[in-house]
C-alpha positions in Angstrom: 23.3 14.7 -17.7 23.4 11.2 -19.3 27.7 11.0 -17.5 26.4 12.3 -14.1 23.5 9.6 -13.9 26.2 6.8 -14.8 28.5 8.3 -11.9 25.4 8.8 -9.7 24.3 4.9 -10.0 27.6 3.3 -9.8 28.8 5.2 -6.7 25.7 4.2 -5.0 26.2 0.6 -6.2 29.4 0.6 -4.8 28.5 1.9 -1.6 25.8 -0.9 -1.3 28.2 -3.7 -2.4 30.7 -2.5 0.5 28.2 -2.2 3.2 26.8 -5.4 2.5 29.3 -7.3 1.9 31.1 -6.1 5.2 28.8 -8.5 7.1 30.0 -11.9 5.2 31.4 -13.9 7.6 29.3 -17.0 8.2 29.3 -19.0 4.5 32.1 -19.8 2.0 31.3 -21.5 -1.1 33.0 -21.9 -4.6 31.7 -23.1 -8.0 30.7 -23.3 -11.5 28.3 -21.8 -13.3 26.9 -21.9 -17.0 24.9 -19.4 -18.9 22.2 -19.1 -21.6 21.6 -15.7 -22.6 21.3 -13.4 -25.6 23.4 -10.3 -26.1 23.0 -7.3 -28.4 23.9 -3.4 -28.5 22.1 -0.1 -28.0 23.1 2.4 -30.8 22.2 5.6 -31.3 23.2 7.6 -34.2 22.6 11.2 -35.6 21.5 12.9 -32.2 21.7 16.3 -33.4 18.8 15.7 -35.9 16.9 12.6 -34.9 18.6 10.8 -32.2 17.6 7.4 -34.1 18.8 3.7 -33.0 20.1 1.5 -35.2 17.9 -1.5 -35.8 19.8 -4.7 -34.6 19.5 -8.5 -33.6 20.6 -10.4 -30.6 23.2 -13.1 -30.8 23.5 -16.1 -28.7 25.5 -15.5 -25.5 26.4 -18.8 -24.0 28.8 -18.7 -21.1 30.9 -20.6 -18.3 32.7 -19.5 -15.5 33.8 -20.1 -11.8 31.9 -18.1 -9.1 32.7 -17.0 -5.5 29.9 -17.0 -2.9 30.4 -15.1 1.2 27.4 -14.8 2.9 26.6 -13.7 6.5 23.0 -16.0 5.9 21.1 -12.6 4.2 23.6 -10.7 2.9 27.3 -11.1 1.6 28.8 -10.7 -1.6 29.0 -12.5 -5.3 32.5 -12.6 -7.5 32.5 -14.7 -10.5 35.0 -14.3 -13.8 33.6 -16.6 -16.9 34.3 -16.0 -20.2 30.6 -14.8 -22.6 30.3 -13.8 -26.0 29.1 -10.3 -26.8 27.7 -8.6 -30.2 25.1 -7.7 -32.3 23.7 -8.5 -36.2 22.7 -5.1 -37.8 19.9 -5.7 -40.3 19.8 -3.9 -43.4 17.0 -2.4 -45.6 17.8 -4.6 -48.6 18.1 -7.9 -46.5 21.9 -7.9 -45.9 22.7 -8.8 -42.2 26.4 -7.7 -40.5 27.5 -10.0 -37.7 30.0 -8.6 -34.6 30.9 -11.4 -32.1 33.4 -10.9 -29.3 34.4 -13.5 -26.4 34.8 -11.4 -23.9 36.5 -11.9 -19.7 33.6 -10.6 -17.3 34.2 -10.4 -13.8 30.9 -9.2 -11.8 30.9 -8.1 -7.9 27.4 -8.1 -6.7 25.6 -7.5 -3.3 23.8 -11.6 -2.8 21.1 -11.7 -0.6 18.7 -14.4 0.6 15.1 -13.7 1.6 15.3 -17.1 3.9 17.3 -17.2 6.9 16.7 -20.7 8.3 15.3 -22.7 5.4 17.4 -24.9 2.6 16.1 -23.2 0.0 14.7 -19.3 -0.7 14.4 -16.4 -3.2 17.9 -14.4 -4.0 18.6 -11.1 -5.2 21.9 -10.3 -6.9 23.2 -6.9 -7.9 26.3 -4.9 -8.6 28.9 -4.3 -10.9 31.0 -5.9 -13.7 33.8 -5.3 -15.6 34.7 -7.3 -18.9 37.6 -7.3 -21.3 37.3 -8.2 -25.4 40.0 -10.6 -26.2 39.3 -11.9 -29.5 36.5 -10.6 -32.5 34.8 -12.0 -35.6 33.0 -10.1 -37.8 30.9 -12.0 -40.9 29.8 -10.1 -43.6 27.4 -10.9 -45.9 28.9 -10.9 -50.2 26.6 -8.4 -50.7 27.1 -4.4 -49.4 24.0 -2.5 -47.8 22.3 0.1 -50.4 23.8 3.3 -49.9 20.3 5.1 -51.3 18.5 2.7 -48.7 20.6 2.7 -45.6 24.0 4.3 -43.8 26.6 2.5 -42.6 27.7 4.3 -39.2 29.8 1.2 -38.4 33.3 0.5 -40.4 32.9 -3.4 -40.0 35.9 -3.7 -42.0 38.6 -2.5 -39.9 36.6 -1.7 -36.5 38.7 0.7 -33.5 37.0 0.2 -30.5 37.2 0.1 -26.8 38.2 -3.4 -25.7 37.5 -2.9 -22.1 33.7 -2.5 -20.4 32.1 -1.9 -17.0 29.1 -1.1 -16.4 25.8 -2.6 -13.8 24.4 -6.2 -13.4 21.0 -7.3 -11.3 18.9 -10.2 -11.4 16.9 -12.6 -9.2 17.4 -16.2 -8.6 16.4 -19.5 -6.6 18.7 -21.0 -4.0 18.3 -24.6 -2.8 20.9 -26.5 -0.2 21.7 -29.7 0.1 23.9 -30.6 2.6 27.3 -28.9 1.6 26.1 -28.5 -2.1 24.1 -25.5 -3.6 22.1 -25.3 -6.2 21.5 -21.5 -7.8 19.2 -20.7 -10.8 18.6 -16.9 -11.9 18.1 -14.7 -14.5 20.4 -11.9 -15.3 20.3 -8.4 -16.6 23.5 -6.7 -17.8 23.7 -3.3 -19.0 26.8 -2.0 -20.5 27.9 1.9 -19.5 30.8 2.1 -21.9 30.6 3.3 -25.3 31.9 0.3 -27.8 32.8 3.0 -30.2 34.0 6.6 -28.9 31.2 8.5 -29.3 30.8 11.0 -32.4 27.7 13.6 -31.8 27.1 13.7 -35.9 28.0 9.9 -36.2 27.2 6.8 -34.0 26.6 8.6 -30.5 26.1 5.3 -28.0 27.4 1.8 -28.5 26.5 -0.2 -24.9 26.3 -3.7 -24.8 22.9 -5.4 -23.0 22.7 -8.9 -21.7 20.3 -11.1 -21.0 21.4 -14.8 -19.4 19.6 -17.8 -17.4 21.8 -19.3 -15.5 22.6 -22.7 -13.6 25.3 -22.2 -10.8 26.7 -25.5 -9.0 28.5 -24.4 -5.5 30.2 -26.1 -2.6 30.0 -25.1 1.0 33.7 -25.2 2.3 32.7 -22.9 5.4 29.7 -23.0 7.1 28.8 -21.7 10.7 26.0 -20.4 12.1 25.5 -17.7 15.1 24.5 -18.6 18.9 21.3 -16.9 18.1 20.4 -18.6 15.0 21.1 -21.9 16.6 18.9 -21.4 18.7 16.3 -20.6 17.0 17.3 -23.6 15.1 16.8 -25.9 18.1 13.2 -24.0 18.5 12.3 -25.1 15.3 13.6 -28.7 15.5 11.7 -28.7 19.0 8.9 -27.3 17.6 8.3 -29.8 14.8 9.4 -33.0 16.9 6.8 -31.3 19.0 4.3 -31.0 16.0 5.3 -34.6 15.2 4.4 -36.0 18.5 1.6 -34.7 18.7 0.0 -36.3 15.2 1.2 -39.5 16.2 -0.4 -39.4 19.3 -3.3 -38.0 17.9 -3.1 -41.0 15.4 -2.2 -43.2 18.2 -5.6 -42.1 20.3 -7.5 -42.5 16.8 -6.2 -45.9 16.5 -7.3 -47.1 20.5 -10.4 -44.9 19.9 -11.4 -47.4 17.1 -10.1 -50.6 19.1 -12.2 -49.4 21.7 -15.4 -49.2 19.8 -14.6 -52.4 18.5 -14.6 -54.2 21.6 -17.3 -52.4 22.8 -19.3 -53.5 20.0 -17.8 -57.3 20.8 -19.1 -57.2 24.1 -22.5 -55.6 23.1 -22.3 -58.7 21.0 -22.1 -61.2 23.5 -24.3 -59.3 25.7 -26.9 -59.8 23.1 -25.7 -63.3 22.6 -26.0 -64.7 26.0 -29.2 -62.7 26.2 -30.7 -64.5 24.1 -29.7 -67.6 25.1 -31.2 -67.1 28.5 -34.4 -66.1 26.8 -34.6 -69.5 25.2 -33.8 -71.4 27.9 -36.5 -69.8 30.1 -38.8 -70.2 27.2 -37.5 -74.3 27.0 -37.9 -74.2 31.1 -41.8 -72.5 31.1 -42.9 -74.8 28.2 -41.5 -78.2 30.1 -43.2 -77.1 33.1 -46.6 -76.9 31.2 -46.2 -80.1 30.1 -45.7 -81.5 33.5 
């Protein structure tokens, strides 16, 4: 059941990735990107009598690699390679910690898409699928052996076999901001592993699949860019519509600032109304009182 669900979810992801990525056509860009993640492994042993999982600690998975971006403004597609460590620490009843570290080539081909058409910046989604090849290993051991009475070691850490190549599903979601020809892409990353590290062994260790967790920082650069008839337009609406906008507040502050001019002078003239009022009032006052004294 467990093989047909893998087979299930990775034709379907493949379907997606082809059908979307058929309509990338508009935007080109290349980059660099660099990761911060944690990685670990999901065992499983003795699934005939208690289908257990091994108790185990993430190590740091720190990457850097170039990535590949096509986009048709929603939807295109995502290739990257970068090389990113992958392991584990087992932890042992009586304290003693076993370490597995392997750098490891990923290449992941992922459906992009942008929930912003028209605006320099907007929410991504990236999914898909990888595959990844172990080049190199280090184990560390600690000087002291795990307690047989406490604990069994399903995992020969002293002359390991296992299965240097991976593939298996990525997905995340992410922040995209333009500026100019330059792109700026943050996300967060899940990667789930659908190859067994170790073949599998019913009595033994049953599933070995590496998990991934990574926040990453992707620096692009736009060498093709070109945008639709229709989207131009609506481009040149927008423009329109905010020069419109734009006029329209100054004018408003323009009519605000003539509206208060106007009052001002009105209150002037009111001013020297009252002024020259007066002064007509006294000199009719001065004029009846000389002609009383006459």
């Amino acid at each position: 059941m467990y093989r047909i669900y893998k087979l299930v979810f990775l034709i379907l992801t493949v379907v997606f990735c082809c059908n979307n990525s058929a309509f990338a056509q508009k935007r080109a860009s290349i980059g660099l990107s660099y990761d911060v993640g944690v990685s670990t492994y999901f065992f499983v042993y003795d699934i005939n009598i208690n289908n257990d999982i091994i108790g185990n600690n993430f190590i740091r998975s720190d990457g850097i690699g170039l990535v590949f971006t096509y986009t048709d403004n929603l939807v295109g597609v995502q290739i990257g390679a970068k090389r990113i460590p992958k392991g584990w620490v087992e932890r042992f009843k009586n304290g003693v910690s076993h370490t597995f570290k392997m750098d490891c080539i990923e290449v992941p081909i992922m459906t992009h898409m942008r929930f912003s058409r028209l605006r320099k910046s907007g929410l991504i989604l990236n999914y898909g699928l990888f595959v990844s090849k172990a080049f190199d290993h280090k184990i560390t051991l600690d000087s002291i052996m795990p307690d047989p009475t406490l604990d069994t070691l399903y995992i020969n850490y002293e002359n390991p076999v296992f299965n240097e190549f991976d593939y298996g599903i990525k997905a995340g979601i992410g922040y995209e901001i333009e500026f100019g020809k330059h792109n700026l892409q943050l996300q967060l990353m899940y990667t789930q592993g659908m190859r067994d590290l170790f073949e599998p062994d019913r009595v033994k260790l049953y599933r070995s699949l590496s998990q991934t967790i990574t926040a990453s920082v992707i620096y692009k650069f736009s060498f093709y860019k070109k945008m639709n008839e229709k989207d131009l337009r609506k481009l040149a609406a927008l423009a329109l519509q905010k020069k419109q906008k734009k006029d329209k507040k100054q004018k408003a502050k323009s009519d605000r600032k003539q509206k208060k001019a106007d009052k001002k002078e009105a209150k002037k003239i009111r001013k020297q109304e009252r002024k020259e009022k007066k002064e007509k009032k006294e000199k009719n006052q001065e004029k009846t009182k000389n002609s009383e004294e006459k």
